[in-house]
C-alpha positions as CSV (number, residue, x, y, z in Angstrom):
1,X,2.0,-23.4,-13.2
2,X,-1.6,-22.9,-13.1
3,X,-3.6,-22.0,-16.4
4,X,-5.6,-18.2,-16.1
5,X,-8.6,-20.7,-17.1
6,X,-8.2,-22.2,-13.7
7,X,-9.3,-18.9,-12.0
8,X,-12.7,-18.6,-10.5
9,X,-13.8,-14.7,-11.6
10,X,-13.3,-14.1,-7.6
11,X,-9.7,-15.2,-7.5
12,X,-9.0,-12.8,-10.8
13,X,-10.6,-10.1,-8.6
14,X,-8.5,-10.7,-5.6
15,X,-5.4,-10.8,-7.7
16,X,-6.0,-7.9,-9.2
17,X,-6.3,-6.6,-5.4
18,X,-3.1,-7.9,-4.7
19,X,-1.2,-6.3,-7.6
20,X,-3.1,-3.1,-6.9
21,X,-2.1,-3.2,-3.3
22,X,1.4,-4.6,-3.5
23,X,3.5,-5.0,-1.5
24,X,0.5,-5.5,1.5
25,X,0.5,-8.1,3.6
26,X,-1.4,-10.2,5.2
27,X,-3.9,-7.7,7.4
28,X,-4.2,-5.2,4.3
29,X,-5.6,-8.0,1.7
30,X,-7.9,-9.1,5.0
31,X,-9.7,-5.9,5.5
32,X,-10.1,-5.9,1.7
33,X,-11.6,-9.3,0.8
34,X,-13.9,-9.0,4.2
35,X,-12.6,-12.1,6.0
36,X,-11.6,-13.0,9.8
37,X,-7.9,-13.6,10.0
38,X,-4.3,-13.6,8.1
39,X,-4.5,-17.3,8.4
40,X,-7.4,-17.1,6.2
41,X,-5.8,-14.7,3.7
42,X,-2.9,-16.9,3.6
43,X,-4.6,-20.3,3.0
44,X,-6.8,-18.4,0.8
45,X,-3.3,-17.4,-1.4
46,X,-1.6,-20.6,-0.9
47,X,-4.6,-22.6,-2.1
48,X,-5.7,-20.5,-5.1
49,X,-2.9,-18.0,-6.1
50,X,0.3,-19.5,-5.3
51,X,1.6,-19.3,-8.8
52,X,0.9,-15.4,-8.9
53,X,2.5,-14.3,-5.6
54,X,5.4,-14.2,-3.7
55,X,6.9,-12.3,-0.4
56,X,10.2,-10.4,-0.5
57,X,12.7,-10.0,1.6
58,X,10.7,-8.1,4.2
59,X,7.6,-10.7,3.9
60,X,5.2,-8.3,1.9
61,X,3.2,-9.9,-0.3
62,X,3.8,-8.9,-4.4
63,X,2.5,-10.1,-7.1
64,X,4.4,-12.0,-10.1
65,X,5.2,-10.7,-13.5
66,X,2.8,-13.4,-14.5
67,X,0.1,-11.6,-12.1
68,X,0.8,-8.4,-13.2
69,X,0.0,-9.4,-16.6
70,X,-2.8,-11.2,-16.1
71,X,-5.2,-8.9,-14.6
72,X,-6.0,-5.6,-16.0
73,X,-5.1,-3.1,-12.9
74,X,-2.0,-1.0,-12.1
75,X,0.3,-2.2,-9.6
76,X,0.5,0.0,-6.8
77,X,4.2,1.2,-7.4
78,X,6.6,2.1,-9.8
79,X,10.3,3.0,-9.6
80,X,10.8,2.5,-6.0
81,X,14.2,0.0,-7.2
82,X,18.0,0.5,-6.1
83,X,18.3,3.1,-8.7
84,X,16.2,5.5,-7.1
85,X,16.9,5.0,-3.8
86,X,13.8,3.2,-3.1
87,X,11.6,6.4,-3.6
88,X,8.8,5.5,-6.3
89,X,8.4,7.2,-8.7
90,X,4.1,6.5,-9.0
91,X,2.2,5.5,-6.3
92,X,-1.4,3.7,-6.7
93,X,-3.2,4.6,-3.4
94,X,-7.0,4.9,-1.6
95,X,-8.4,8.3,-1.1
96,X,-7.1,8.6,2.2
97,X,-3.6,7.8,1.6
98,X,-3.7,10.6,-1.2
99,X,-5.0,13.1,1.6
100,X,-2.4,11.8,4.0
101,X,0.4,12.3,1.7
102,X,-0.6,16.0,0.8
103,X,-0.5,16.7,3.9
104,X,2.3,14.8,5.8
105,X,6.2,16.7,6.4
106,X,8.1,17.1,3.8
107,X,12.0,14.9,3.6
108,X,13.2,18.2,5.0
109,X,11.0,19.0,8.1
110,X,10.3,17.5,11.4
111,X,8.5,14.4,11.4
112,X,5.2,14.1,12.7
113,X,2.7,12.0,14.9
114,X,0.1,9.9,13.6
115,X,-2.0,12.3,15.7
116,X,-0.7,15.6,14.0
117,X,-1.3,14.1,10.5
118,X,-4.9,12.7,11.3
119,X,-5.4,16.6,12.5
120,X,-3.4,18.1,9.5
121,X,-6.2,16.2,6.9
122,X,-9.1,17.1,9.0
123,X,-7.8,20.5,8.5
124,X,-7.2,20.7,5.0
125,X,-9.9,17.9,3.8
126,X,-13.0,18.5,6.2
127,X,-13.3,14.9,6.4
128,X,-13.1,13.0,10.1
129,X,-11.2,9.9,9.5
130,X,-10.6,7.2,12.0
131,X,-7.2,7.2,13.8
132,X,-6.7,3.7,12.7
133,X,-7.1,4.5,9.0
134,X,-5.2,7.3,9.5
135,X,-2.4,5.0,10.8
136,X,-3.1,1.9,8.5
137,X,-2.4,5.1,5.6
138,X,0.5,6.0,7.4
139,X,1.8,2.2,7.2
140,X,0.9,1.5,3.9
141,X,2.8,4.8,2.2
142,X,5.4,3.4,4.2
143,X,5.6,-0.3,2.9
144,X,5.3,1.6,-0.6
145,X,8.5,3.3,0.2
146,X,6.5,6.9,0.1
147,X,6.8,7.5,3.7
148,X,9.6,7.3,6.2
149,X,9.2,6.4,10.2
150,X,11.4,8.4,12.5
151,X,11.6,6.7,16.1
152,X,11.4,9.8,18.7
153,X,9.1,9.5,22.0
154,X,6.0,7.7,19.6
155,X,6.3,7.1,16.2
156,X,6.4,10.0,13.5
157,X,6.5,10.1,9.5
158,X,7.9,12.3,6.9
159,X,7.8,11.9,2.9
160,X,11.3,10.3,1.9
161,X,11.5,12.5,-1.0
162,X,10.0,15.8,-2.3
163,X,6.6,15.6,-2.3
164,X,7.0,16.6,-6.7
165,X,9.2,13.8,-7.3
166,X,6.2,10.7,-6.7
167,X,2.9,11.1,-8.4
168,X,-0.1,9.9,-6.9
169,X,-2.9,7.8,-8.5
170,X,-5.9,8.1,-6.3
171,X,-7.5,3.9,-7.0
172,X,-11.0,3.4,-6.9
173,X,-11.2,1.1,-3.6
């Protein structure tokens, strides 16, 4: 097991990223520590945090207990386990993501395009977000088990449980 003292002040900050962001994977933690590839991100885990991460069963990356511990940041979600149908309970999310899930159908109503949503948070934000970002968002309340996708002619979301039953943390990044 690898000693806390063995962390470099960069890999303490890129855990904490991890536990923030968890579960992410492999593109998510690229975009946020600036580098070129996965294969980088992975090398990069493998060769300085492999103590303080592992992948579940659906190979997003989550930090340890250990990890959690360690660094002094919130992880991303709570509840989220068997008991709760996999709905979470808190969510830990960007900006964005905060605006996306005000804005997205409720459990109840039709699910909607990636398109509709990006339109729905110009709407009620005044902001002009990329379609990408408005997708990664999309992607990433999904993986936290927020979001739902419902396969029709494209793609389309919906929350997976009233929007009052998960609070949302806006995070600094």
């Amino acid at each position: 097991m690898t000693d806390e003292g063995d962390l470099s002040a960069e890999a303490k900050e890129r855990l904490a990223d991890v536990v923030r962001l968890q579960p992410t994977k492999n593109n998510e933690l690229r975009e946020q520590w600036g580098m070129d590839s996965g294969s980088e991100v992975h090398q990069y885990l493998e060769g300085e945090l492999k103590d303080y991460y592992y992948r579940d069963d659906n190979s997003l990356i989550r930090a340890t207990a250990e990890a959690n511990e360690l660094v002094d940041v919130e992880p991303g979600v709570e509840g989220g386990d068997d008991e709760s149908g996999g709905v979470p309970s808190v969510i830990r999310v960007p900006q964005l993501e905060a605006q996306v899930f005000e804005v997205i159908a409720g459990p109840d109503e039709r699910s909607e395009s990636v398109v509709s949503v990006l339109n729905s948070v110009r709407d009620a934000f005044d902001i002009d977000p990329d379609v990408e970002d408005v997708r990664r968002a999309l992607q990433s309340l999904r993986r936290k088990g927020a979001v739902e996708v419902i396969y029709r002619t494209v793609p389309t979301f919906r929350l997976t449980a009233p929007r009052e039953s998960i609070d949302v943390e806006v995070s600094e990044s």
